[in-house]
PDB file of N, CA, C, O and CB in Angstrom:
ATOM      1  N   UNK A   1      55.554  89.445  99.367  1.00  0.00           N
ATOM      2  CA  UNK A   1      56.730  90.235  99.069  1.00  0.00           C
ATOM      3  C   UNK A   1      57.805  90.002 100.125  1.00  0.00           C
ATOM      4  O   UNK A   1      57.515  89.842 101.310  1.00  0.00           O
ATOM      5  CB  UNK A   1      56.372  91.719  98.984  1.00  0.00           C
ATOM      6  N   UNK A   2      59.303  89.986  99.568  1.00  0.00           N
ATOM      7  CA  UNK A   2      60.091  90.135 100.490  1.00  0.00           C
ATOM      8  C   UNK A   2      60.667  91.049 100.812  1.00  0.00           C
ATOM      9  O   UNK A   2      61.130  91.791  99.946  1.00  0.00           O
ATOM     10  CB  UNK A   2      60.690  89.563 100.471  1.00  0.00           C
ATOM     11  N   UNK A   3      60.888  91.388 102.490  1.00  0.00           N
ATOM     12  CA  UNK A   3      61.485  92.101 102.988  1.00  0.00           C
ATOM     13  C   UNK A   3      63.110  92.834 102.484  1.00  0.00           C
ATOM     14  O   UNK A   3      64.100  92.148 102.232  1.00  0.00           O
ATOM     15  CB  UNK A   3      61.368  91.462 103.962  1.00  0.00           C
ATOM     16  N   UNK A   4      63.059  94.553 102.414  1.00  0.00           N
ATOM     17  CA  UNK A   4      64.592  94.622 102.094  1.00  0.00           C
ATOM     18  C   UNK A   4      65.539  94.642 102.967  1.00  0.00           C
ATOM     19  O   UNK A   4      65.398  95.452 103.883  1.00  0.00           O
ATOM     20  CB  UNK A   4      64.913  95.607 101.462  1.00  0.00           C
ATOM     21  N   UNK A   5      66.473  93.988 102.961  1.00  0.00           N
ATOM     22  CA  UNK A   5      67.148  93.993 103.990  1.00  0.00           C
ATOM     23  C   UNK A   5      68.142  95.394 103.966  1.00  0.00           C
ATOM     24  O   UNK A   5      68.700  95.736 102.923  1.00  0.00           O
ATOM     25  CB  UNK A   5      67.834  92.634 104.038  1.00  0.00           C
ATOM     26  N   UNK A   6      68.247  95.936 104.873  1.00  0.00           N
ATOM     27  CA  UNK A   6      69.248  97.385 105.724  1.00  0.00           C
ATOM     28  C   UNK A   6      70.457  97.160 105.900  1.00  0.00           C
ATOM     29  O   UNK A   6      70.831  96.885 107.040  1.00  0.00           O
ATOM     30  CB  UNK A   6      68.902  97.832 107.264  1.00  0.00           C
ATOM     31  N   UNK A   7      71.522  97.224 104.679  1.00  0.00           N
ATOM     32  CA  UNK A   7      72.825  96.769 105.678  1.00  0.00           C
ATOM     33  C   UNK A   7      73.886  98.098 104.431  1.00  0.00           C
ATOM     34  O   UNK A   7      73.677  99.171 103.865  1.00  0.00           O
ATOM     35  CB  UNK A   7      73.434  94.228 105.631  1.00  0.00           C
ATOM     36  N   UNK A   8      74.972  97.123 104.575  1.00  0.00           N
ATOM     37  CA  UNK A   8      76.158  98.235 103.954  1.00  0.00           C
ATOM     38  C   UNK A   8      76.302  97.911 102.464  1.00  0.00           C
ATOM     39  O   UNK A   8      77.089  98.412 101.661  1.00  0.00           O
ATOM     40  CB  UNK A   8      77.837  98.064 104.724  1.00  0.00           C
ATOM     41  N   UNK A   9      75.234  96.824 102.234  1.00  0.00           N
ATOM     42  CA  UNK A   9      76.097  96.479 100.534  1.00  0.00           C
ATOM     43  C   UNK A   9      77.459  95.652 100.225  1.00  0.00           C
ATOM     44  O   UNK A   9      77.668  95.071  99.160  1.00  0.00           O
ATOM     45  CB  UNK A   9      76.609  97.925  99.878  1.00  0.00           C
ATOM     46  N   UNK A  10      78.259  95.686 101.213  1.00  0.00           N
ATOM     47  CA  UNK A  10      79.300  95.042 101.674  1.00  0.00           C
ATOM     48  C   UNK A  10      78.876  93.355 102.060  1.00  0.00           C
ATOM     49  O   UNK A  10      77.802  93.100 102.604  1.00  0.00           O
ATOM     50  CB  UNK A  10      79.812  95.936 102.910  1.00  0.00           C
ATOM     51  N   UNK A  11      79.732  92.432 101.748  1.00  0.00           N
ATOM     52  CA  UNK A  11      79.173  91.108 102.771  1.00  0.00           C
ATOM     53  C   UNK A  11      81.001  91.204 103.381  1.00  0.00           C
ATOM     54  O   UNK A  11      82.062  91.126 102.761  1.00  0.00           O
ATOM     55  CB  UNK A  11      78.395  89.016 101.644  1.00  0.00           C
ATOM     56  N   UNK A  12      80.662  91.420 104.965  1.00  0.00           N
ATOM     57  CA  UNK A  12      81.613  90.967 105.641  1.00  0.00           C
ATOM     58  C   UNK A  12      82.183  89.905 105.396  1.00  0.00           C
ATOM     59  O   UNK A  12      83.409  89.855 105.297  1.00  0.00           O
ATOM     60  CB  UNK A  12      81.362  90.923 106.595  1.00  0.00           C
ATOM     61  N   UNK A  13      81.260  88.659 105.225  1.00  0.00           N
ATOM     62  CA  UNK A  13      82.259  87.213 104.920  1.00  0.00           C
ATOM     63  C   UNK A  13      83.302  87.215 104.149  1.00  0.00           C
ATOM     64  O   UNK A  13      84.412  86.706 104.309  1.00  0.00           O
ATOM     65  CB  UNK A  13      81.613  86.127 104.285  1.00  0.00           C
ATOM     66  N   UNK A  14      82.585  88.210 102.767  1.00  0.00           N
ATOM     67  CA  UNK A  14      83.468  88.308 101.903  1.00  0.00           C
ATOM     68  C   UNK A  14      84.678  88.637 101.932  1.00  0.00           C
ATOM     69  O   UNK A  14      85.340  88.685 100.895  1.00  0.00           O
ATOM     70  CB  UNK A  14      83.148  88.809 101.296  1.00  0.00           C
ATOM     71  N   UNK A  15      85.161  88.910 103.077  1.00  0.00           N
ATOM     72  CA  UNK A  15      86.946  89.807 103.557  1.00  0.00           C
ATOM     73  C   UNK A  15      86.550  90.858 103.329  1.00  0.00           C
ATOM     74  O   UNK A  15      87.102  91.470 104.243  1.00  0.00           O
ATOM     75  CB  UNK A  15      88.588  89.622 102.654  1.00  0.00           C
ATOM     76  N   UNK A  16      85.625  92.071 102.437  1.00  0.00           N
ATOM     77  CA  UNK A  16      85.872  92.623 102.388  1.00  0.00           C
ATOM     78  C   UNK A  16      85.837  93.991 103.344  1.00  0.00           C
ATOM     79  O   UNK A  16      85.017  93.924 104.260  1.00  0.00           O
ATOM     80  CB  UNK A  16      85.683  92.333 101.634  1.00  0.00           C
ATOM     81  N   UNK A  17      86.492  95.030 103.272  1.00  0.00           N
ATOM     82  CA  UNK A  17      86.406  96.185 104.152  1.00  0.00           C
ATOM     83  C   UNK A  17      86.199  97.749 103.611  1.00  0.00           C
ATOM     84  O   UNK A  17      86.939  98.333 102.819  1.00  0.00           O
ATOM     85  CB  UNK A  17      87.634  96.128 104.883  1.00  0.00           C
ATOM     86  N   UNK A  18      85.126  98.218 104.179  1.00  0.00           N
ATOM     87  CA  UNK A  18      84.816  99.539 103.710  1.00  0.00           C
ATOM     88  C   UNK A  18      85.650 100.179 103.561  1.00  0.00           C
ATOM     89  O   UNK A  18      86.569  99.834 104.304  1.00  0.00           O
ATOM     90  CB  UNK A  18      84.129 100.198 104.281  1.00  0.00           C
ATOM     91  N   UNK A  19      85.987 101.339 102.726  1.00  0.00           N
ATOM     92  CA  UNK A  19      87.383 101.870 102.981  1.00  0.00           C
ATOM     93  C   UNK A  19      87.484 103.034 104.053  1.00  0.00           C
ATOM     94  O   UNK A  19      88.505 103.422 104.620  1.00  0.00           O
ATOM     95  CB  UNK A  19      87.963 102.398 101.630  1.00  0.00           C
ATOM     96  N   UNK A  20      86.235 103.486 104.193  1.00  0.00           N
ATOM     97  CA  UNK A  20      86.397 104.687 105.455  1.00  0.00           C
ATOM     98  C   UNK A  20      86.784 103.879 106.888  1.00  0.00           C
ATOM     99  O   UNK A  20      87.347 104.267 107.912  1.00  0.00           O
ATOM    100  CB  UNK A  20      84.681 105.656 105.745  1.00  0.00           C
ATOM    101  N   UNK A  21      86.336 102.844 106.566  1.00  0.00           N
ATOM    102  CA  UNK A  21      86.730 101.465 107.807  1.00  0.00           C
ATOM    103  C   UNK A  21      87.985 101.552 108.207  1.00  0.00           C
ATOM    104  O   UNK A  21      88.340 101.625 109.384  1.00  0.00           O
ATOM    105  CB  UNK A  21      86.659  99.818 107.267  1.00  0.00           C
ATOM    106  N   UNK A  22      88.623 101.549 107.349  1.00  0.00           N
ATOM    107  CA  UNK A  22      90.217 101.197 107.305  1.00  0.00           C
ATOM    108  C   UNK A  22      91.338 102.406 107.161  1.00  0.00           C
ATOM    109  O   UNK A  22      92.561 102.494 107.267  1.00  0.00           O
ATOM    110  CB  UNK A  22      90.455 100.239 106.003  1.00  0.00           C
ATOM    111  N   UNK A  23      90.150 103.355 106.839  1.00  0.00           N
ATOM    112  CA  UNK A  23      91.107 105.051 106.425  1.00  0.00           C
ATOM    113  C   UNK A  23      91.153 105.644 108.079  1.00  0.00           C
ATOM    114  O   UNK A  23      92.152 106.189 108.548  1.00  0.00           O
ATOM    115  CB  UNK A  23      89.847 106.628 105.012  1.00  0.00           C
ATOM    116  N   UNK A  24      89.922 105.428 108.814  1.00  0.00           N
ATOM    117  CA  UNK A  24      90.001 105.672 110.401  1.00  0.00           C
ATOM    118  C   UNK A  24      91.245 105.662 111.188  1.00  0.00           C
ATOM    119  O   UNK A  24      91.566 106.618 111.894  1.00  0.00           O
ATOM    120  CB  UNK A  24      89.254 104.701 111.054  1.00  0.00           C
ATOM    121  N   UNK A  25      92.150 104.286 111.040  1.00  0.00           N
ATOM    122  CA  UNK A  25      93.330 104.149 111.670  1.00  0.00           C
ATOM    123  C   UNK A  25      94.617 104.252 111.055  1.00  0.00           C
ATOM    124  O   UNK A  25      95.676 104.206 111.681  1.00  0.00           O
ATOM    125  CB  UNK A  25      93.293 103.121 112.186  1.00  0.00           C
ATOM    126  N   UNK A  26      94.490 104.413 109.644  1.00  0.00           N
ATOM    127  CA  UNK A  26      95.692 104.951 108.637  1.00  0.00           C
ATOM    128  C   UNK A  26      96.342 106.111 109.239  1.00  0.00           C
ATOM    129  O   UNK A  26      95.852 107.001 109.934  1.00  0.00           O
ATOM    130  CB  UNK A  26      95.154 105.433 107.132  1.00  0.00           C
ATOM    131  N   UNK A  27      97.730 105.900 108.775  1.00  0.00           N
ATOM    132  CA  UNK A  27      98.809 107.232 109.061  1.00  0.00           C
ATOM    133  C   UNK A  27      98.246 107.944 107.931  1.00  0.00           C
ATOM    134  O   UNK A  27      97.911 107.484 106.840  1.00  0.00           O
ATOM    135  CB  UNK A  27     100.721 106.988 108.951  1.00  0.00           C
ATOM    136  N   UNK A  28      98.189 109.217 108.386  1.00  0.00           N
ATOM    137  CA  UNK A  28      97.890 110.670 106.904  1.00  0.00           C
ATOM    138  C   UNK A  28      99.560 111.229 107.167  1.00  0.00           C
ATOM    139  O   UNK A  28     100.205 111.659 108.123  1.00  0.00           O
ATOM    140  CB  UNK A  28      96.112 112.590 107.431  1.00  0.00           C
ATOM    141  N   UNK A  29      99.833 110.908 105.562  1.00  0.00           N
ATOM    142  CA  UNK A  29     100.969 111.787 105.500  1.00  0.00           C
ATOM    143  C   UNK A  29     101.188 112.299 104.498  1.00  0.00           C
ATOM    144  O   UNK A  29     101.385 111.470 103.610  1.00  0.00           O
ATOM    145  CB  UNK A  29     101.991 111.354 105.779  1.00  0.00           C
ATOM    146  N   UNK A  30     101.307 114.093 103.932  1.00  0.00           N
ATOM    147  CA  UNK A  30     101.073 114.806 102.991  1.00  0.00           C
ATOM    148  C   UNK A  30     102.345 114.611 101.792  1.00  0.00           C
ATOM    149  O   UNK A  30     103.573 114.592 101.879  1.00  0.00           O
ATOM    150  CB  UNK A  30     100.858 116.177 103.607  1.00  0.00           C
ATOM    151  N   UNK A  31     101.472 114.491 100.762  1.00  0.00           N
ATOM    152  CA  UNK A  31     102.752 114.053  99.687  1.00  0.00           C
ATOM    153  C   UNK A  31     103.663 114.600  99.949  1.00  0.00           C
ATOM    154  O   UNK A  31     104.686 114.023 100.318  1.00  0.00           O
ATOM    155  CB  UNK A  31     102.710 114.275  98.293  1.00  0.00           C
ATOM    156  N   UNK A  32     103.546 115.978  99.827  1.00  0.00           N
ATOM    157  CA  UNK A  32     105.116 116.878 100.223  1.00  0.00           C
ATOM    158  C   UNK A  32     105.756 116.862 100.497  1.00  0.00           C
ATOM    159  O   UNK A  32     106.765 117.320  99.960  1.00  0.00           O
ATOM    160  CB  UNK A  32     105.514 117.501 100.651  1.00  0.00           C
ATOM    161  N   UNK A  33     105.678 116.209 101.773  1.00  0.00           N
ATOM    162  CA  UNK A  33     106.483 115.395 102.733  1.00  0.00           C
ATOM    163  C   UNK A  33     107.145 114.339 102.500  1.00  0.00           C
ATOM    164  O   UNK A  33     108.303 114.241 102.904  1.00  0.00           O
ATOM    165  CB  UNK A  33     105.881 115.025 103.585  1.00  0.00           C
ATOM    166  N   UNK A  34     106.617 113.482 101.897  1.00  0.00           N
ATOM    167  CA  UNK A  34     107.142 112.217 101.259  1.00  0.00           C
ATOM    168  C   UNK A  34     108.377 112.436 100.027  1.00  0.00           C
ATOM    169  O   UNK A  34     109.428 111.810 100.164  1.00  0.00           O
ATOM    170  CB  UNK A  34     105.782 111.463 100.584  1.00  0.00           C
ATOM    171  N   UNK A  35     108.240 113.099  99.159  1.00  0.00           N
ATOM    172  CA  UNK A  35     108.679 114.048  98.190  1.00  0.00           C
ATOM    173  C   UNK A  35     109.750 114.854  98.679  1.00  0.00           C
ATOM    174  O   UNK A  35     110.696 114.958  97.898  1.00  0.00           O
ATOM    175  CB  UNK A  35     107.623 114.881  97.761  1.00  0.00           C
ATOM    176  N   UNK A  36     109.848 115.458  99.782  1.00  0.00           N
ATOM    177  CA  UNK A  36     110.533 116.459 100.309  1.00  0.00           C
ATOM    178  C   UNK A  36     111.804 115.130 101.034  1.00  0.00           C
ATOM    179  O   UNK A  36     113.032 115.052 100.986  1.00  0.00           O
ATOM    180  CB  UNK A  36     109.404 117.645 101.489  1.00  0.00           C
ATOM    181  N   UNK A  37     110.824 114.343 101.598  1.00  0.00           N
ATOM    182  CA  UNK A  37     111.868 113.423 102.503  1.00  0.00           C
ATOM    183  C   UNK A  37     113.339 112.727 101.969  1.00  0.00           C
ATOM    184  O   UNK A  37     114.472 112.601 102.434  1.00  0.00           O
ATOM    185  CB  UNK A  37     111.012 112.176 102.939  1.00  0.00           C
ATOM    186  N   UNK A  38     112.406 112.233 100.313  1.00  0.00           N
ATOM    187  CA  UNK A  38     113.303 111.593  99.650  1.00  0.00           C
ATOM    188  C   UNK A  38     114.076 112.362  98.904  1.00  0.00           C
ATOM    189  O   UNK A  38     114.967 111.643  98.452  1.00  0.00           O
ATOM    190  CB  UNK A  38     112.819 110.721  98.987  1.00  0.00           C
ATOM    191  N   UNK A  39     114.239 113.840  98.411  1.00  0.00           N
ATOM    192  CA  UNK A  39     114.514 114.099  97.463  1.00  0.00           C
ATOM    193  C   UNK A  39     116.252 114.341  98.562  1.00  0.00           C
ATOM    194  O   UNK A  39     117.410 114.091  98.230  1.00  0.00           O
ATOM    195  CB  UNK A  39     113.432 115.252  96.552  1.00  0.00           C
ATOM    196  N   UNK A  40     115.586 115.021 100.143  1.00  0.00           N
ATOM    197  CA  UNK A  40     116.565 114.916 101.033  1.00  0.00           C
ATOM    198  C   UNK A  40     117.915 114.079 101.280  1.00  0.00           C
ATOM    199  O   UNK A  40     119.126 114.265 101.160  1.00  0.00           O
ATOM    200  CB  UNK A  40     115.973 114.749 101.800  1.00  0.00           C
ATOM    201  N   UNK A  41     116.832 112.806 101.792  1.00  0.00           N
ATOM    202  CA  UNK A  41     118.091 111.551 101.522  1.00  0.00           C
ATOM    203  C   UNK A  41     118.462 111.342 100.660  1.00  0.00           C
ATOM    204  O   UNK A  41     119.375 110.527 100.796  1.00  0.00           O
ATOM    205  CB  UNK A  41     118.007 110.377 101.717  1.00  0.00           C
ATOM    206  N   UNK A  42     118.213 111.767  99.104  1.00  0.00           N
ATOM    207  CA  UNK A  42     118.606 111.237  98.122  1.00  0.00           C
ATOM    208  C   UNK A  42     120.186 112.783  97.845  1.00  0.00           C
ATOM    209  O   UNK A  42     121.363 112.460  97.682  1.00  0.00           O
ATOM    210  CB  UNK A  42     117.006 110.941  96.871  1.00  0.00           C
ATOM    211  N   UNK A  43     119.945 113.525  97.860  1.00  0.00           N
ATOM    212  CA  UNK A  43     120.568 114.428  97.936  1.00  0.00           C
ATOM    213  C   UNK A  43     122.011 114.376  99.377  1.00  0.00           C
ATOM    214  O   UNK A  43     123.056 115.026  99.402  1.00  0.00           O
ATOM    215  CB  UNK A  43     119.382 115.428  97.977  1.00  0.00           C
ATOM    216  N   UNK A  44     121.608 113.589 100.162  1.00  0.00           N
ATOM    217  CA  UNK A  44     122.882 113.312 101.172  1.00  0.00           C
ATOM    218  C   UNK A  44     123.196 112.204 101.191  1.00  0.00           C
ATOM    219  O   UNK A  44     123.884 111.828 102.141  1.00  0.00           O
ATOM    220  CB  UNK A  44     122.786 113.582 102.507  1.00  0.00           C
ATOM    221  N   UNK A  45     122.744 111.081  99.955  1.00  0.00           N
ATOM    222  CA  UNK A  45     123.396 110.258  99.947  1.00  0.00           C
ATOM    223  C   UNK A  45     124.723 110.623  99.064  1.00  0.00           C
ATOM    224  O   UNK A  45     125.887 110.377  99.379  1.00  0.00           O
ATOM    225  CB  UNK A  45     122.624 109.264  99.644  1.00  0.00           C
ATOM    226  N   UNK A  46     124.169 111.389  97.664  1.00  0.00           N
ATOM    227  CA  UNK A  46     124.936 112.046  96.725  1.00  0.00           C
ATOM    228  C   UNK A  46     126.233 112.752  97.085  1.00  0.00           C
ATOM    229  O   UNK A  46     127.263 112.753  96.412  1.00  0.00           O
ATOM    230  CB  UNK A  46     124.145 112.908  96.177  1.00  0.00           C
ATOM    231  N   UNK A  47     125.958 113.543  98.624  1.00  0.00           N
ATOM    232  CA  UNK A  47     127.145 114.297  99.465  1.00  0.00           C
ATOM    233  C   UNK A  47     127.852 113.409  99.893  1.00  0.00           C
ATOM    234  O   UNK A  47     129.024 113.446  99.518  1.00  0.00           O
ATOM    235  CB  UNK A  47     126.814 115.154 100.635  1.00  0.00           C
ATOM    236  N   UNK A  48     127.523 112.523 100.628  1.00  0.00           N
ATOM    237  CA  UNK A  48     128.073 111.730 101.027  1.00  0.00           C
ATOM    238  C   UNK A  48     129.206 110.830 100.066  1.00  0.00           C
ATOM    239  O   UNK A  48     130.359 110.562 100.405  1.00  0.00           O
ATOM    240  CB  UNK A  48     127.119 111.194 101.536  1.00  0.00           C
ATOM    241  N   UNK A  49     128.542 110.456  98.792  1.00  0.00           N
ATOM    242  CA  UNK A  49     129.346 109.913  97.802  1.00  0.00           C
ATOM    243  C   UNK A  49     130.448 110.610  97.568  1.00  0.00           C
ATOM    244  O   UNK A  49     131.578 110.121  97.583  1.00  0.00           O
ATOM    245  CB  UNK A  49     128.731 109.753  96.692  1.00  0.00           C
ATOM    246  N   UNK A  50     130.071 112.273  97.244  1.00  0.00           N
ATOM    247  CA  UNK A  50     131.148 113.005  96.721  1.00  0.00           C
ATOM    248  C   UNK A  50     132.246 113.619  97.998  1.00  0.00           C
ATOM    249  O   UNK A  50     133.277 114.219  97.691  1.00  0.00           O
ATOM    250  CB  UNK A  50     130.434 114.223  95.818  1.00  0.00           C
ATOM    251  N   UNK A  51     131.966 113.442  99.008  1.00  0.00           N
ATOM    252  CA  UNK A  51     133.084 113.607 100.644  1.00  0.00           C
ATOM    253  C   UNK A  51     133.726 112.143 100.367  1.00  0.00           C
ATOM    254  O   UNK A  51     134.955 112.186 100.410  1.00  0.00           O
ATOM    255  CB  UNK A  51     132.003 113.699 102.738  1.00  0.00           C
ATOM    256  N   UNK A  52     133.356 111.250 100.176  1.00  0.00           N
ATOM    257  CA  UNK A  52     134.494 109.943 100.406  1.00  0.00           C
ATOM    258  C   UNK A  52     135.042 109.270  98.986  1.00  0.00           C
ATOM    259  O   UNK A  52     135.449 108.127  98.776  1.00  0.00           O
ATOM    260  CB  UNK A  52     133.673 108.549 101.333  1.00  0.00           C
ATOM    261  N   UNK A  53     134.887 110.504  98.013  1.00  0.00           N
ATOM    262  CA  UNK A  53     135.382 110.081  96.520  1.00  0.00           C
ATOM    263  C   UNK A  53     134.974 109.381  96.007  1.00  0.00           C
ATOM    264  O   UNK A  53     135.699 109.022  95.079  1.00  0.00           O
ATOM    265  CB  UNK A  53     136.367 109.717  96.253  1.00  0.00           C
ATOM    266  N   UNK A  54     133.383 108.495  96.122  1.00  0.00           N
ATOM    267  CA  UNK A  54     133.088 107.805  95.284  1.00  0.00           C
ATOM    268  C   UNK A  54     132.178 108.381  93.950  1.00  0.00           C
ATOM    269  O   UNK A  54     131.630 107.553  93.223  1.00  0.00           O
ATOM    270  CB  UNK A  54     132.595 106.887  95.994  1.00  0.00           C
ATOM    271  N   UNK A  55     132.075 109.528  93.730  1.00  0.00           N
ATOM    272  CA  UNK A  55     131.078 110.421  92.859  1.00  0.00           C
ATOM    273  C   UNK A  55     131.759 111.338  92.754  1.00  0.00           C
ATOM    274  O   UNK A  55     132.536 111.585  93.677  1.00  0.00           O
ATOM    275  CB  UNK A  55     129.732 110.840  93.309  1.00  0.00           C
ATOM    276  N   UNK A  56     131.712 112.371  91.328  1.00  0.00           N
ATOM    277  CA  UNK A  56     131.375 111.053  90.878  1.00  0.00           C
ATOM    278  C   UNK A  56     132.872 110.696  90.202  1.00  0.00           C
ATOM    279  O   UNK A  56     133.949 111.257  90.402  1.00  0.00           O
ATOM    280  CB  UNK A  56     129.948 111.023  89.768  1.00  0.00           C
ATOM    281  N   UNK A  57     132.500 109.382  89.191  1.00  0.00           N
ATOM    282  CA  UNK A  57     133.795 108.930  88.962  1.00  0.00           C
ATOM    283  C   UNK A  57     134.192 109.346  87.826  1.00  0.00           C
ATOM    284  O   UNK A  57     133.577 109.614  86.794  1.00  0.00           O
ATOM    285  CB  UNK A  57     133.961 107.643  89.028  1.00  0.00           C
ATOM    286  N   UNK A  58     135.869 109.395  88.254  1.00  0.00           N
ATOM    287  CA  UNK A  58     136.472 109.871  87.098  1.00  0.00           C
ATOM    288  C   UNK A  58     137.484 108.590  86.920  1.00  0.00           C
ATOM    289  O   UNK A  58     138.059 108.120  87.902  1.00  0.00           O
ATOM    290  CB  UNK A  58     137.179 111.454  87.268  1.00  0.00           C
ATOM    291  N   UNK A  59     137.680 108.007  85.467  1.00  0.00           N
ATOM    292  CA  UNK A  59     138.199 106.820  85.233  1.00  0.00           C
ATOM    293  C   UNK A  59     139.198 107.302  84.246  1.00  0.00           C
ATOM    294  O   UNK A  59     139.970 106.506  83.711  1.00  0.00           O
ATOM    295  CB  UNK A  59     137.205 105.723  84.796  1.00  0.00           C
TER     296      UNK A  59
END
């Protein structure tokens, strides 16, 4: 009989990477935030348009 071998199921050669591997040194950043960030800039870009008359347009 042969021996089972003990490992991760993974073959390193393969490139591949566990994902808790790689979640270890990831930035965590809460959707909300992300969501909140853009809806921000998106909202002072809009101000911005409408302070220097480009928004909106009237033709």
């Amino acid at each position: 009989m042969t021996k089972k071998k003990e490992g991760s199921g993974l073959q390193s050669s393969a490139g591949l990477m566990r994902y808790y591997d790689s979640e270890e040194t990831a930035v965590s950043i809460n959707p909300k935030t992300v969501i909140t960030v853009a809806v921000v800039v998106g909202l002072a870009i809009l101000a911005l348009n409408a302070y220097n008359g480009v928004w909106p347009v009237s033709g």
